[in-house]
N, C-alpha and C positions, 0 to 999 in steps of 0.2 A: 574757509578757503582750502581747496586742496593741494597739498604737496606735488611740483609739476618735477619730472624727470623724464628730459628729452619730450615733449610734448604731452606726457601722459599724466594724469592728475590722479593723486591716491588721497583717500581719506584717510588722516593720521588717528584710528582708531583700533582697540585690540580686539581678539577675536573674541572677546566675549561682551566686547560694547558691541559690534557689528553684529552679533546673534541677538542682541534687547531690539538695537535699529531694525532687524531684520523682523521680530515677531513684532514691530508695531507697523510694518506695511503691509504684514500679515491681515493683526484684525480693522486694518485700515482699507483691507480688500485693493491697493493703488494699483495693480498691475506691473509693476516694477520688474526691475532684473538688477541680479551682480555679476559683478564679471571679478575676477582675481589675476590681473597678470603678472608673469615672470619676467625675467630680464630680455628671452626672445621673443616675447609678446611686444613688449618695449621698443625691439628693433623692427621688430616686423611694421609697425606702427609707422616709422620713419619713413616705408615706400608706400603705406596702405591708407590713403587718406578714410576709405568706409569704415576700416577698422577702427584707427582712432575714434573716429566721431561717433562709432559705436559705445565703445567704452566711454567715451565724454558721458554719454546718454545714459547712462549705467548711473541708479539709485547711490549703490555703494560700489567705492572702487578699492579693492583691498588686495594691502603688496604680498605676493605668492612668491616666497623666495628671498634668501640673505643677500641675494644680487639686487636685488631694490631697496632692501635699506641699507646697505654699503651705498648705493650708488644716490642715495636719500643724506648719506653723513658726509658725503666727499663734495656735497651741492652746497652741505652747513644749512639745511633746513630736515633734520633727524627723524625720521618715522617712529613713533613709541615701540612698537614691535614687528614682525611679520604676524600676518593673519595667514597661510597656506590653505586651500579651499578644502582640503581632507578636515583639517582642524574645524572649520567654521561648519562646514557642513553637520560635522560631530555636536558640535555646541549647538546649532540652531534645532537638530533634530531630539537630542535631549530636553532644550525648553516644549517642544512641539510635544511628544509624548505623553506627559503629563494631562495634556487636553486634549489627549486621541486626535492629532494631529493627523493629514493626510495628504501622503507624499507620492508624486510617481517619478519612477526612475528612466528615464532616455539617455542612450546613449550607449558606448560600449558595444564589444562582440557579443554576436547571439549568444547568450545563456547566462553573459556575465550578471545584468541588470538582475535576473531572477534570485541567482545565486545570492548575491550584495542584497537582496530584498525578506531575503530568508536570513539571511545574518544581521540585518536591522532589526527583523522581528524579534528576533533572540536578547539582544541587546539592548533594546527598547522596546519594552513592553508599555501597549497600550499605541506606539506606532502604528498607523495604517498605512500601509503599502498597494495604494488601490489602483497602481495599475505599472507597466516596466513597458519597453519599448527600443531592442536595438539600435544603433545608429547607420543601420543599412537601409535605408528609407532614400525614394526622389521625390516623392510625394506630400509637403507637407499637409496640403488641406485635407488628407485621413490622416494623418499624425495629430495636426490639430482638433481633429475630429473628437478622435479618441480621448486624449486628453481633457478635453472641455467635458465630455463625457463622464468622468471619473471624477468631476472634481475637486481638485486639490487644492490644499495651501499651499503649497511649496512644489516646483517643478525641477529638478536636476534634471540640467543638459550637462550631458559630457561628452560630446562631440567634439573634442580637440580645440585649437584654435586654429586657425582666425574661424574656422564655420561657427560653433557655439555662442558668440559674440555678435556674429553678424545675424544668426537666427537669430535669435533673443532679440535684435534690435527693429528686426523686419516683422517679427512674429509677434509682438509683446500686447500690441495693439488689438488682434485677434485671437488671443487665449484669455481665456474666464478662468485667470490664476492670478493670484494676487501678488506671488515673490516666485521668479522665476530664476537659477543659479548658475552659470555656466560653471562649471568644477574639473574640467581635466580628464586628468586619470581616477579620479575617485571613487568609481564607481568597480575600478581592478583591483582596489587596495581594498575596499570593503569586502569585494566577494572572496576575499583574500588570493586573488590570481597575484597579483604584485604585493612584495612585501616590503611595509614601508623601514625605515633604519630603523635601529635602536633608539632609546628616547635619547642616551649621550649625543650620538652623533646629530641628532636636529636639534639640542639645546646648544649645541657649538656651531649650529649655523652650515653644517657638511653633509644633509642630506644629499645632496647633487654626488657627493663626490659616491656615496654609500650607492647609488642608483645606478651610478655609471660602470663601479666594480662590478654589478651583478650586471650590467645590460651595455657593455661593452659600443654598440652600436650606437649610442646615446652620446659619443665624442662628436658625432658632426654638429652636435646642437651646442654640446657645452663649448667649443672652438668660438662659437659669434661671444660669448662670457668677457674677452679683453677686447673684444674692440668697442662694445659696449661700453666697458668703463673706461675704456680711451677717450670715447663720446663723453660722458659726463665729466673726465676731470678736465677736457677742452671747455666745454660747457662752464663746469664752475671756474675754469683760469678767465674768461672773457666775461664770467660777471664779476668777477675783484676787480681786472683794468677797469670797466665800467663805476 
């Protein structure tokens, strides 16, 4: 059963149980997707019924960010840890290696995916990187084209949210890909356009705050942070009266 916070269910697994989950839908071929969201994923959720039910639909739902399992301990139903989809991505693609695994990159500004695909090579040897694809696309059925063309085990989209989530859920159907990811920013922190913190500061759960020094403009997103968990400790006060 999954961990619910504010209508959105997570599965209370670490990222390296979610990367085994993940290589058995792999050689399971199921056409799957993950989604990972954050606390304004969360909110967004609240006005966005396609959304949610997007993420319901989602194989694995794994928490991105100390604001989901803060807001997982204040419910009194505890997440084991955050999964962040930089993290899992890293882990699934380490198992995949090994078996000359084959990954395509969507998503990102032009040139990012290429970049991020030549630093996976480096990084992962024995990785195949057999195809990349901006996120400046209207067209999916040649996005899908392509793709099904090249194919892969493993698809990162990193097309932001809510679009990643909602493709993935429209799209899942008609891609001949077995584990498809929706992952963020991942694909900027790979090519190393964004630099993720220190390992200190995301072992103490303050990624966000390290994000926000460097990318200043990042305060209109982190501001929805308290009312969010206004939401859940209303939430957990009305399940005690209960």
């Amino acid at each position: 059963m999954r961990t619910d916070i504010l209508g959105v269910g997570f599965d209370n697994v670490t990222t390296k149980e979610a990367a085994g989950l993940a290589m058995e839908m792999i050689s399971q071929r199921e056409r799957a997707y993950v989604v990972t969201p954050n606390p304004e994923i969360i909110w967004m959720c609240r006005k966005d019924p396609r959304l949610r039910e997007a993420i319901g639909g989602a194989a694995l739902v794994l928490p991105d960010g100390v604001g989901v399992t803060l807001g997982a301990r204040i419910l009194g139903r505890p997440l084991r840890s955050r999964a962040p989809g930089v993290d899992f991505f890293a882990e699934l693609v380490a198992n995949l290696a090994p078996a000359r695994g084959r990954i395509f990159l969507l998503g990102a500004r032009p040139g990012v995916a290429e970049e991020a695909a030549r630093n996976l090579s480096v990084q992962y040897p024995g990785i195949a990187v057999v195809g990349t694809r901006d996120g400046y696309f209207d067209d999916d059925r040649e996005v899908i084209r392509i793709i099904n063309e090249a194919a892969p085990d493993l698809l990162a989209v990193c097309l932001g949210s809510p679009r990643q989530e909602l493709w993935m859920a429209q799209n899942a159907p008609l891609l001949d890909v077995p584990l498809s990811a929706g992952l963020g920013g991942t694909l900027d922190v790979i090519s190393g356009r964004v630099r993720r913190a220190p390992v200190l500061w995301q072992k103490l759960g303050i990624e966000w705050l390290y994000r926000l020094i460097r990318e200043p403009r990042r305060l209109r997103r982190i501001v929805k942070l308290p009312a969010y968990l206004f939401a859940v400790s209303l939430s957990a006060l009305r399940g005690t009266r209960k």
